[in-house]
C-alpha positions as CSV (number, residue, x, y, z in Angstrom):
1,X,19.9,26.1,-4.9
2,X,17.5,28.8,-4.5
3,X,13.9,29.4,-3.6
4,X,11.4,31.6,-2.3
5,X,8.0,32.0,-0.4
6,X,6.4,31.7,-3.4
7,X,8.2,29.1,-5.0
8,X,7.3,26.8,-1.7
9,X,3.7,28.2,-1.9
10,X,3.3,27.2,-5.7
11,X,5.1,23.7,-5.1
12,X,2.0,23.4,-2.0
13,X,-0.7,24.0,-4.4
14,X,0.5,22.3,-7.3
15,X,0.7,19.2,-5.0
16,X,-3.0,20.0,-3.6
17,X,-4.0,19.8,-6.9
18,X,-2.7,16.7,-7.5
19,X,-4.0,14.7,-5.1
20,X,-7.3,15.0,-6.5
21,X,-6.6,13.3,-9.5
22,X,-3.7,11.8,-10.0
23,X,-3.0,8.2,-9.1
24,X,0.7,8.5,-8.3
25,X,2.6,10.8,-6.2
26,X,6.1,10.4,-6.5
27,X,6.3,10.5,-10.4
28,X,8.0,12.8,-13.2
29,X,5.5,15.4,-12.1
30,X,6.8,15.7,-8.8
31,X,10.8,16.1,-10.3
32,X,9.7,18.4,-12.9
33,X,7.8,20.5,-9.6
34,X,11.3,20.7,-7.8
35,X,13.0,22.0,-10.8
36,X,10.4,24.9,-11.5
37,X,10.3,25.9,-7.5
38,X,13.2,25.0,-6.3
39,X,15.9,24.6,-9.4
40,X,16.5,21.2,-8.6
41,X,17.4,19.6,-11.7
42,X,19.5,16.3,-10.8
43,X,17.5,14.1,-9.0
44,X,16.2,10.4,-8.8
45,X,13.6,8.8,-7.1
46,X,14.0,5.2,-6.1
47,X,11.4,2.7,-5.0
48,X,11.4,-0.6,-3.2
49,X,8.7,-3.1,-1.6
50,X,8.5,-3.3,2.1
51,X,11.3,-6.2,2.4
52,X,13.8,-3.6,0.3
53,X,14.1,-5.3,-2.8
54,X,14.4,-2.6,-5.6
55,X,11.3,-1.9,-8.1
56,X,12.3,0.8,-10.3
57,X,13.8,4.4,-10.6
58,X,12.4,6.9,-12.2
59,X,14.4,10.0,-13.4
60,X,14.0,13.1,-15.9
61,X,13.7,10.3,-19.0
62,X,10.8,8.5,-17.4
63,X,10.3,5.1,-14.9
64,X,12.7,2.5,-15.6
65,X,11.5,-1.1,-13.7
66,X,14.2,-3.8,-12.7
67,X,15.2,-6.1,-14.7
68,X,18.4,-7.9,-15.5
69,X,20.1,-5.0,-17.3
70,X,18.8,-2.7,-14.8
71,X,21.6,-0.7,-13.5
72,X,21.0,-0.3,-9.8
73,X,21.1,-4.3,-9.9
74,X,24.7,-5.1,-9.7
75,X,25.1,-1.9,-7.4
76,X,21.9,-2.4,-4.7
77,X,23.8,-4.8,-2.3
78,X,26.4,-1.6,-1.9
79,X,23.9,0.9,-1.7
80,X,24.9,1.4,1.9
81,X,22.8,4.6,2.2
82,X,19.7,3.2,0.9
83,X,20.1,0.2,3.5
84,X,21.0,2.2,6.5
85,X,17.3,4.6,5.5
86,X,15.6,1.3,5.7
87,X,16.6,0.0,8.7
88,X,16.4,3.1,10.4
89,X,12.7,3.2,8.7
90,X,12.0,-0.2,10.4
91,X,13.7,0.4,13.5
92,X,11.2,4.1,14.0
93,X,8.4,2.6,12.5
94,X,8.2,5.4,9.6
95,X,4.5,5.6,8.3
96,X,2.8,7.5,5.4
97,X,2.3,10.3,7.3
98,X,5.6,11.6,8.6
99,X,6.7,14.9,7.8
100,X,9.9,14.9,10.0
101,X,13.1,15.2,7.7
102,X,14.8,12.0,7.0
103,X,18.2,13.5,5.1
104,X,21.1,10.9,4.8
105,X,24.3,13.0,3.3
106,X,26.7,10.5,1.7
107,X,29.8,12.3,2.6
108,X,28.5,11.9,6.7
109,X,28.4,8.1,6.1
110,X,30.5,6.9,3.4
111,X,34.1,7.3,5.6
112,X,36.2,10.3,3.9
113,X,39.1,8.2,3.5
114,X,37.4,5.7,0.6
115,X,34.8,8.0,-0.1
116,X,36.4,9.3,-3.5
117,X,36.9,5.3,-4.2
118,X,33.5,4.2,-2.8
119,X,31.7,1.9,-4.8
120,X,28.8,4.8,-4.1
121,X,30.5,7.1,-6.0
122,X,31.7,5.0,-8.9
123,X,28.1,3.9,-8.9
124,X,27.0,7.9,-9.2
125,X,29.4,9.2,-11.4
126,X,28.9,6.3,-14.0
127,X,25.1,6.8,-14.5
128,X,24.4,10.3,-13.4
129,X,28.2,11.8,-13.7
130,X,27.5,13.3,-9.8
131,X,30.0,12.9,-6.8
132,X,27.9,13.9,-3.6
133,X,24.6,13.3,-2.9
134,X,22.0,13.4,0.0
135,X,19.0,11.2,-0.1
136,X,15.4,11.6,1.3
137,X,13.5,8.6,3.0
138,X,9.7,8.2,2.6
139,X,7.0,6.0,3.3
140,X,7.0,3.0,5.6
141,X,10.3,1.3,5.4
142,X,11.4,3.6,3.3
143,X,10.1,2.5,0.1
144,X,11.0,5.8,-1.8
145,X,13.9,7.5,-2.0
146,X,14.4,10.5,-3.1
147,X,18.7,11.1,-4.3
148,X,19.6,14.9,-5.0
149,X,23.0,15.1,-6.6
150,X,26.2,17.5,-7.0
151,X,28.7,17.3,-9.3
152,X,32.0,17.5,-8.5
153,X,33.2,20.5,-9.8
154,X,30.0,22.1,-8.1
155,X,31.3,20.4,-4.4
156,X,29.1,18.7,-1.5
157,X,26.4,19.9,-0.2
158,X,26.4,23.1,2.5
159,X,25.2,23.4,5.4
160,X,22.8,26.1,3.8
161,X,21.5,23.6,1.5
162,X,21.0,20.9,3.9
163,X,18.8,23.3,5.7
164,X,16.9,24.1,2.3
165,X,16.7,19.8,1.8
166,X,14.9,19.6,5.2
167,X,12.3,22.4,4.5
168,X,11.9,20.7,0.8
169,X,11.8,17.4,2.7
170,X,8.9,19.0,5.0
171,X,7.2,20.0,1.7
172,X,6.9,16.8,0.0
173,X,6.2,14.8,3.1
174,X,3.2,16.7,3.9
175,X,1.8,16.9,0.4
176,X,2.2,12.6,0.4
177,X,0.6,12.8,3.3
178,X,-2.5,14.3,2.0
179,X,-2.3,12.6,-1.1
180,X,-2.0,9.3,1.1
181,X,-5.2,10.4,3.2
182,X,-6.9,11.3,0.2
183,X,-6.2,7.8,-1.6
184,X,-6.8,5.9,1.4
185,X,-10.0,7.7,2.0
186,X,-11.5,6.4,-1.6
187,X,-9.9,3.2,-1.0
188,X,-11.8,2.8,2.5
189,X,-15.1,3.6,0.5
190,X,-14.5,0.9,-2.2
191,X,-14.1,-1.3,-0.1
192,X,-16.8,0.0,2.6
193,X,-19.1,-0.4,-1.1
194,X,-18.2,-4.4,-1.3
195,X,-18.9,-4.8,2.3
196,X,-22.2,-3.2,2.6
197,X,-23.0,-5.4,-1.0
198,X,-22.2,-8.4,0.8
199,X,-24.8,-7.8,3.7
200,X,-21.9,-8.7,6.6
201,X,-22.6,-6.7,9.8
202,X,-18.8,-7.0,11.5
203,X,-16.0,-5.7,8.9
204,X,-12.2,-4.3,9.9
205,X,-10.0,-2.7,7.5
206,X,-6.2,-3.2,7.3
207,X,-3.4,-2.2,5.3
208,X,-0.3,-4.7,4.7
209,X,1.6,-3.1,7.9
210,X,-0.3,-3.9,10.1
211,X,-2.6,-0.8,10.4
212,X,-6.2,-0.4,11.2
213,X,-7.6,2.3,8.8
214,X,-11.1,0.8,9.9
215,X,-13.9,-0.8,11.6
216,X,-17.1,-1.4,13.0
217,X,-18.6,-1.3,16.7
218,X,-20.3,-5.1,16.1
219,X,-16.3,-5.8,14.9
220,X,-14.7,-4.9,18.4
221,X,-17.2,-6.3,19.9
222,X,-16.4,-9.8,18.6
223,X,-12.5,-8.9,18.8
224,X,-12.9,-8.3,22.5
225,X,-14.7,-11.3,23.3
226,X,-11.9,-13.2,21.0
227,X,-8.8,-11.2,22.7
228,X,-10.1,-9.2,25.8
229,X,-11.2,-5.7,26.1
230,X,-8.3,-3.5,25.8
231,X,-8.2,-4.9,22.4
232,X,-9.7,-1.2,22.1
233,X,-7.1,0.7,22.6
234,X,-4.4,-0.9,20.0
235,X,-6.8,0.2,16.9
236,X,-4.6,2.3,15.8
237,X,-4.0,3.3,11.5
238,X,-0.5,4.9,12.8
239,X,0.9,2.3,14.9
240,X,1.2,-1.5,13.7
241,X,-1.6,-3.8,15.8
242,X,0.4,-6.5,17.5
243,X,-2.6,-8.9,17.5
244,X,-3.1,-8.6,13.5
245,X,-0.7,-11.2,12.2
246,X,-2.4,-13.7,14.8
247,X,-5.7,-13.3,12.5
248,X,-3.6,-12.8,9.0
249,X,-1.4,-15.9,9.7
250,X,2.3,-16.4,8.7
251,X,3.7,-15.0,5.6
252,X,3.2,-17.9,3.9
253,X,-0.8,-17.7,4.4
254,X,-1.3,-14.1,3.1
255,X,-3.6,-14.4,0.1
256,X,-2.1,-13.3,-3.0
257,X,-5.5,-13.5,-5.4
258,X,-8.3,-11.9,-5.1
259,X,-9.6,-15.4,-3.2
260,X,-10.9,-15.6,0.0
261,X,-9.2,-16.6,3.2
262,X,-11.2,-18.3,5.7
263,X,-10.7,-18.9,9.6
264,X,-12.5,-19.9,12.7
265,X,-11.6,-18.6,15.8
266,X,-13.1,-19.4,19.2
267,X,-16.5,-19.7,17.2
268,X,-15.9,-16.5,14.7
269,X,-15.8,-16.7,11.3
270,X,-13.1,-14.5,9.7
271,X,-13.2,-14.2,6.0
272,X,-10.0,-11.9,4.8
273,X,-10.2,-10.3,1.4
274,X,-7.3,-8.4,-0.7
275,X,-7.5,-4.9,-2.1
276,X,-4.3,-4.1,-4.2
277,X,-3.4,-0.7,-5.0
278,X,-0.7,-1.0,-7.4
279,X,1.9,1.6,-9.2
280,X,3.7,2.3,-12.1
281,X,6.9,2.1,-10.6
282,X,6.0,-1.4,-9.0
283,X,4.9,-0.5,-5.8
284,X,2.1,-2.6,-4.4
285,X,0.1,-1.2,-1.5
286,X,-2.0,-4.1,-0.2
287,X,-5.1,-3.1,1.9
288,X,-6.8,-6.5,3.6
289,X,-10.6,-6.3,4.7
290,X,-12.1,-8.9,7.5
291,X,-15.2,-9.7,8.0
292,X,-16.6,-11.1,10.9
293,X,-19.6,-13.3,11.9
294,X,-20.4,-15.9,14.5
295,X,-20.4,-19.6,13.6
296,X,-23.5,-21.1,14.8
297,X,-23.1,-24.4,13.5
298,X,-19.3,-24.5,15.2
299,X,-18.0,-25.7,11.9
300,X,-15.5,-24.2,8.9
301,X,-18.3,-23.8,6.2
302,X,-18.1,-25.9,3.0
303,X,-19.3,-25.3,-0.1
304,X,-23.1,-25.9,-0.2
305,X,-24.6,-28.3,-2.6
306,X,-27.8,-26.8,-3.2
307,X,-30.9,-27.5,-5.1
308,X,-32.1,-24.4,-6.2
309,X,-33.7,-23.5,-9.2
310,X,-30.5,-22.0,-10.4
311,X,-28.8,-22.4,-13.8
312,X,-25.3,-24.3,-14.1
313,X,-23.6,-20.8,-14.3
314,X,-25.2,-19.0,-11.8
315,X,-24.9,-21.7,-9.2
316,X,-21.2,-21.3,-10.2
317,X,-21.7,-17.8,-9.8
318,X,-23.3,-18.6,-5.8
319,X,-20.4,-20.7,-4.9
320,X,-18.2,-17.8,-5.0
321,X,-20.1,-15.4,-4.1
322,X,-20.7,-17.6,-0.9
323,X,-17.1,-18.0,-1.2
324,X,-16.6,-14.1,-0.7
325,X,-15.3,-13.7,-3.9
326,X,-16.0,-10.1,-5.4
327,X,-17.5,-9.1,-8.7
328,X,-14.6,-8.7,-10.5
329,X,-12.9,-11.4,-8.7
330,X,-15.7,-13.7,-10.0
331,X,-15.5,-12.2,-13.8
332,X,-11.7,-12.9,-13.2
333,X,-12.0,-16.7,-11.6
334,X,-15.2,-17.6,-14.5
335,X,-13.4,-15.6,-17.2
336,X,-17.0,-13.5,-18.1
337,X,-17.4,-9.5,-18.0
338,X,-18.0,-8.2,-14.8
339,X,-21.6,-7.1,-16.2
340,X,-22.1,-10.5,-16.8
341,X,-21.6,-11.5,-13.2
342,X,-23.7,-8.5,-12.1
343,X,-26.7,-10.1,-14.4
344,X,-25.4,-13.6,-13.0
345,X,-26.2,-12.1,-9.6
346,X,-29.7,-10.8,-10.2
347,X,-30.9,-13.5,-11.9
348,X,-29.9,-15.8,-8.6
349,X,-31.2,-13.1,-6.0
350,X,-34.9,-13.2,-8.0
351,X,-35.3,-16.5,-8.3
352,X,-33.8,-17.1,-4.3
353,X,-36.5,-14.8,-3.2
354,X,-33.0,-12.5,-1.6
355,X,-32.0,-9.3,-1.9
356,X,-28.2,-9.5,-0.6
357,X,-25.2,-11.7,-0.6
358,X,-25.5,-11.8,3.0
359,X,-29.2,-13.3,2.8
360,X,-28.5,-15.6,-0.1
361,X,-25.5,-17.1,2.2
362,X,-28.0,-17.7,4.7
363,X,-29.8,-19.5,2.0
364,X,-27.3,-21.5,1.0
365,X,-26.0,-22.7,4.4
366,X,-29.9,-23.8,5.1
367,X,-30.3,-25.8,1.8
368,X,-26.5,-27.6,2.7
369,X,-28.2,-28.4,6.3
């Protein structure tokens, strides 16, 4: 392997570019930007979802997603390098945003007496005719890997190009990370859009680690008088919240649709929404957003039955939207266009004398009373 200054500086500012427009990070792109900086021609990228299971690979040819044929299938529950970077990922709580090197040299953990006989390296010389490897852990829990590989003839990896992997390794982290801050950046706004639509005055932002990318001053202000003041200082989008899965629930209660998930807690209101980011290579990134708002009545609302001067579809149409449904979720749940919900919508707020979802809920809860 070889490289330069400038070969690091291109592979920086090809990367920069990227972020900008491109949806995916870790990609062909990516491999065919190793080659031309660095001559790094056999590689593979691997992905999983936060529990491990395997998603795809994608290599030189393109992504190929699991399926029964796949070949990593048979091999995954002897991948013992990809196992040990996940646990270790889990154990240091590995985020987006680390740029520390993460290398896992299969000849340092695969004992040199069965390494030549490992199911490893049958696995590697079978579908990529390589010997030696060293792998590169990204992403919380490790959910890409990154697998450089040597053949045999060409013998494991030095000590000179370990030292090249962790200054590569430095490379891609921090361009992830930017690409990562940059996604989650028009992500936040999205969803900041819906909010703001909706007329709710207490909003938090999570993703599906248990991360706070954001919030509101009239949100820790409930949150404290819910779970005590120093509920201030664990609002934190690096470090997992411990008090989050007490407002998400169990496993088993994480919304998987575009519904709403509704709560009362000590006289809140907590209505959780899902925003998912989703991949090529079958990676899911799942961003929740709560809303919060006091519960004067001290009951779970129910849908209204309302008399308004509202059509049969747009009173369909205020259900969900008191529901906390978004547009597209309502296009999706009504099977319409989401312009036809947007007309549904403006229709309902001219004839309820309203001008926001937030006022027309108001509404709605009054004609119920």
């Amino acid at each position: 392997m070889q490289y330069k200054d400038v070969c690091q500086l291109d592979f920086l500012l090809e990367m920069s570019e990227r972020q900008i427009s491109a949806r995916e990070f870790f990609s062909n792109v990516l491999l065919n930007s190793l080659d031309k900086n660095f001559d790094l021609k056999n590689v593979l990228i691997l992905c999983f979802d936060k529990d491990n299971n395997f998603l795809s690979w994608t290599d030189r040819n393109g992504i190929l997603i699991d399926c029964e044929e796949h070949p990593y299938r048979k091999f995954a529950a002897n991948d013992v390098i990809g196992h040990i970077a996940y646990q270790d990922a889990r154990r240091d709580h590995l985020t987006y945003f680390n740029v520390i090197p993460r290398l896992y040299k299969s000849t340092d953990i695969i004992d040199p007496i069965d390494y030549d006989h490992s199911a490893y390296v049958r696995f590697m010389e079978e579908n990529f005719h390589a010997h030696y490897s060293v792998t590169m852990a990204f992403g919380i829990n490790a959910y890409i890997q990154i697998i450089f590989f040597k053949y045999l003839e060409e013998g494991d990896f030095t000590d000179e190009e370990i030292e090249e992997l962790n200054k590569i390794y430095i490379y891609v982290a921090n361009s992830y990370k930017n690409f990562k801050k940059h996604e989650q950046a028009k992500i936040l706004s999205n969803i900041q859009d819906e909010i703001i639509s909706s007329g709710e005055k207490a909003y938090l932002v999570t993703d599906d680690f248990m991360h706070i990318m954001s919030y509101n001053k009239t949100a820790l202000n409930y949150l404290e008088d819910i779970l005590g003041s120093s509920i201030a200082d664990q609002m934190s989008s690096t470090k997992p919240c411990t008090w989050l899965p007490f407002l998400l629930g169990g496993e088993e209660d994480i919304i998987t649709t575009y519904r709403v998930q509704t709560s009362v807690i000590k006289n809140y209101i907590f209505k959780i929404y899902t925003y998912d980011q989703c991949y090529s290579h079958g990676i899911i990134d799942r961003y929740h957003w709560i809303t919060i708002s006091k519960n004067e009545t001290g009951k779970t609302p129910d849908h209204p039955g309302t008399k308004l001067p509202l059509t049969q579809a747009e009173r369909r149409v205020a259900e969900l939207l008191y529901d906390g449904l978004t547009y597209q979720a309502i296009a999706d749940e009504l099977v319409i266009s989401y312009h036809t919900v947007k007309n549904h919508v403006q229709n309902i707020y001219t004839k309820c004398g309203v001008k926001s979802r937030f006022q027309l809920c108001k509404l709605l809860k009054n004609a119920e009373q």
